[in-house]
C-alpha positions in Angstrom: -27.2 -10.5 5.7 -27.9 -10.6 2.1 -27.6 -7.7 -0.3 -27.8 -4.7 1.3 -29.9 -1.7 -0.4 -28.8 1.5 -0.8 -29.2 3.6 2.4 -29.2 0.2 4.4 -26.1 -1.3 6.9 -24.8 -4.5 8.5 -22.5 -5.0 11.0 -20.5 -7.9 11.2 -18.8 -9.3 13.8 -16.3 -12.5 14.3 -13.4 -14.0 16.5 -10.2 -13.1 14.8 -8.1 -15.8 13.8 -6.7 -17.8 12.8 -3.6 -15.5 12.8 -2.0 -14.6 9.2 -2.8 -12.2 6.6 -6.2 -12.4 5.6 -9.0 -10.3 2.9 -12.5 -9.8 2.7 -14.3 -9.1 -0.5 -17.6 -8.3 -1.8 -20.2 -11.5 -2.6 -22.8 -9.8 -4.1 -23.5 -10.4 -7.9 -22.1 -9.7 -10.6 -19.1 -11.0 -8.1 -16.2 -10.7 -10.8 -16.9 -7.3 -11.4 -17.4 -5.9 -8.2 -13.9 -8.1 -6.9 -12.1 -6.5 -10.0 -13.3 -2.9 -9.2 -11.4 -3.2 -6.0 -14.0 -4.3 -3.7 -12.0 -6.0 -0.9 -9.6 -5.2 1.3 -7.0 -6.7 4.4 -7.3 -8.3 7.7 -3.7 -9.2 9.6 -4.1 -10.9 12.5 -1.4 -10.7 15.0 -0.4 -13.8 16.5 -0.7 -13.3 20.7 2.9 -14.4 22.2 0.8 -15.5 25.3 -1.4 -18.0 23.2 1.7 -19.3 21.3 3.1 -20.3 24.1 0.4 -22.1 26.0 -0.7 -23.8 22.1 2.4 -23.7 20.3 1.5 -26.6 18.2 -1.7 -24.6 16.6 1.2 -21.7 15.0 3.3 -24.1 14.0 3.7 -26.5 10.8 6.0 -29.1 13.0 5.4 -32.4 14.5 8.4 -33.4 16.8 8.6 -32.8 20.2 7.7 -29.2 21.6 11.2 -28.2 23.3 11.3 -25.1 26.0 13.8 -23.9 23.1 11.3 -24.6 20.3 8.3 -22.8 22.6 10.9 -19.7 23.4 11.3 -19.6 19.6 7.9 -19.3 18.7 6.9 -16.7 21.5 9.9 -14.6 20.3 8.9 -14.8 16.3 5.2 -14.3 17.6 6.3 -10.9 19.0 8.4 -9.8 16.1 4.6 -10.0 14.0 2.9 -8.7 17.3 2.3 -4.6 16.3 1.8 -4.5 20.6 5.0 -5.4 20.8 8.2 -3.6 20.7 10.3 -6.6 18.9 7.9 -5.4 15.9 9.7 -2.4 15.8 12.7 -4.1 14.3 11.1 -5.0 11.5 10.3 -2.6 8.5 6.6 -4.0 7.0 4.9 -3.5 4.0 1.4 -4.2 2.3 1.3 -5.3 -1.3 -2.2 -6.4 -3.2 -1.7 -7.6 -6.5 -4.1 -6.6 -8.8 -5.0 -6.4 -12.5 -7.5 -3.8 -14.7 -9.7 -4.9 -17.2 -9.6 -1.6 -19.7 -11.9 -2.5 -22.1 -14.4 -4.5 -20.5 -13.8 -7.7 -22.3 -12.9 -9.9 -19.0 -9.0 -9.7 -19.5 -6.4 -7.9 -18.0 -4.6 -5.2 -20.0 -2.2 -3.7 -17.1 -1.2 -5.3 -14.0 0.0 -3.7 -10.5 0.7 -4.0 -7.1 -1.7 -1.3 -5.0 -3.2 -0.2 -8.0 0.2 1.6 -8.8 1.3 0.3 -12.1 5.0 0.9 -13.9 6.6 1.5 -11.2 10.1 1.7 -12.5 11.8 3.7 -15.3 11.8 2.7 -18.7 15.6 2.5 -21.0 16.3 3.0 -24.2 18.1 0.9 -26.3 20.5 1.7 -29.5 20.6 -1.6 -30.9 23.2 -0.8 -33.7 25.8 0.5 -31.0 25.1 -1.9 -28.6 24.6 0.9 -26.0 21.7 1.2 -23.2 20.5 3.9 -20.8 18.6 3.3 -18.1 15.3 5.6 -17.6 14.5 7.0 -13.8 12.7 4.6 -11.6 9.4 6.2 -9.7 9.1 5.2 -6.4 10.6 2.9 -5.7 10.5 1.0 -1.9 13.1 1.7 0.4 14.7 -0.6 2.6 16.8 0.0 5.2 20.1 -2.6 4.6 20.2 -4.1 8.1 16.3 -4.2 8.8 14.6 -7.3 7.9 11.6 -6.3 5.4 8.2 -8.1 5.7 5.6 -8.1 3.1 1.6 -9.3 3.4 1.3 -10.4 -0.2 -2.4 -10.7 -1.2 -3.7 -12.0 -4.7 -6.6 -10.0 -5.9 -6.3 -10.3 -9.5 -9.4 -11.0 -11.5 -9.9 -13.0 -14.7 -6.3 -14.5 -14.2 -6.1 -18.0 -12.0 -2.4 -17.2 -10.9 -0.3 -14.5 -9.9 3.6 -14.6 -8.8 6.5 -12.7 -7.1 9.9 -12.6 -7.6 12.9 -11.0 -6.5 16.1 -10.9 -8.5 19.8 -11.2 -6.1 17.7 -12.2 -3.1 16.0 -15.3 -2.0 13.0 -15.1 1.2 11.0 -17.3 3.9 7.3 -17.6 2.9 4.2 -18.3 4.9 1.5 -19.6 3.1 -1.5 -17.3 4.9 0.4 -16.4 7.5 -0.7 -18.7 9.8 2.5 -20.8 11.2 5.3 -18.7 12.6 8.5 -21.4 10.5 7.8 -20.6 6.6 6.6 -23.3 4.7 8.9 -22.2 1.8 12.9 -21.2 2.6 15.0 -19.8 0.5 12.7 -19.5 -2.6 12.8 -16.6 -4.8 9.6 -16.9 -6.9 5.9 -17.9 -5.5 2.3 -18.2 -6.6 -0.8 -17.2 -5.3 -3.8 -18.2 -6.8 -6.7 -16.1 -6.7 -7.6 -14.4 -2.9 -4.6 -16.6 -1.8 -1.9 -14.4 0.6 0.8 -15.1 2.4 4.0 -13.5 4.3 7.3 -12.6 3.0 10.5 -11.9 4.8 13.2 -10.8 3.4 16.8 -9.5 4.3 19.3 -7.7 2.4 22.0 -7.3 5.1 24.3 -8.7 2.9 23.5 -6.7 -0.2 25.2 -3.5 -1.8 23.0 -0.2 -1.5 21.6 0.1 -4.9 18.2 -1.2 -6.7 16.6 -4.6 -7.0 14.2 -5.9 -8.8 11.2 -7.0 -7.8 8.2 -8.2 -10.7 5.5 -11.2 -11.6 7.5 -14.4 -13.1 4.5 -14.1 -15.6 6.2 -11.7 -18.6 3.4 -10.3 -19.5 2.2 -9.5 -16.2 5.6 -7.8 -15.8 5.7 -6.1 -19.0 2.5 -4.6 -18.6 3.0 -3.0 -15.0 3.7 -5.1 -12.7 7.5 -4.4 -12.1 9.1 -2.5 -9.1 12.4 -2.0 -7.4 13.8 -2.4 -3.5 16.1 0.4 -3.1 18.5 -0.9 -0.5 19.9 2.2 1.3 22.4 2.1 4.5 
């Protein structure tokens, strides 16, 4: 449609897929600007159980034969990231959007986050003569339930910096590149990286974890030490 003026609207319309976790973003000029200044937002698509099974090849990255076990699998993992279904219910989701603030308006980031939250954990002090630490008191951090898988929709939308990253410490996850195949294209990693706009899915289980806190952070130190740092708090 163009820029729109002020006063004026658009609506758009389009089919819905493929299914994954998807964003939408501003593309009027100065583009940088208006992307860092939080003009975007996210699109999940739920994959349809019904379509899996009648094109099962089109939600997954696999080219043997398609078994009635491999097409049963499918359906059932399609449900699980179905919010129409009730096998969704077992599974405790969450949205994260990385993103960055330029402070000064010199096209650099000076704090990173995830949903605009930044330091999201407590800060320690040290007593380096004594060889003593106390920890400080960590500010919301994201519960998870011990036996109910966890599922994030990680979305890049960090400005003026190519690559952003997630890591967990004492836990490694699947990953789906977009979203869009329902076997992760990534098992048992513990670090990824998403370019800029790039998103994916996350699933991660602490069944076999203490209670407690874990951390969660970019694998970029500076990213982490200015913000972008958080904890799971794993609770029975």
């Amino acid at each position: 449609p163009g820029v729109l003026e002020p006063g004026e609207e658009f609506t758009y319309e389009w089919q819905a897929k493929p299914a994954g976790v998807h964003m939408y973003h501003c593309h009027a000029l100065p583009l940088s600007e208006h992307f860092h200044r939080g003009m975007y937002g996210v699109i999940v698509v739920d994959p349809d159980p019904e379509r899996v099974r009648e094109n099962p090849r089109d939600y997954a990255n696999y080219h043997g034969p398609v078994t009635d076990d491999l097409r049963g699998e499918l359906v059932e993992r399609a449900k699980s990231r179905n919010h129409e279904y009730p096998e969704n219910d077992a599974v405790d989701e969450t949205v994260m959007v990385m993103n960055g603030f330029d402070l000064n308006f010199d096209g650099d980031n000076e704090v990173y986050a995830v949903n605009t939250r930044a330091f999201a954990y407590g800060v320690g002090e040290t007593h380096a003569t004594e060889g003593e630490w106390e920890a400080g008191e960590t500010i919301r951090p994201i519960t998870v339930e011990k036996d109910v898988p966890h599922r994030v929709y990680l979305v890049n939308a960090t400005e003026f910096d190519p690559i952003n990253s997630f890591h967990t410490h004492s836990q490694f996850f699947d990953y789906y590149d977009h979203g869009t195949t329902l076997f992760p294209t990534h098992k048992n990693v513990d670090t990824i990286m998403q370019c800029q706009a790039q998103r994916g899915i996350i699933e991660l289980d602490y069944s076999d974890h203490e209670p407690g806190l874990y951390m969660f952070h970019a694998h970029q130190s500076e990213f982490a030490e200015q913000g972008w740092m958080s904890f799971f708090e794993v609770v029975e």
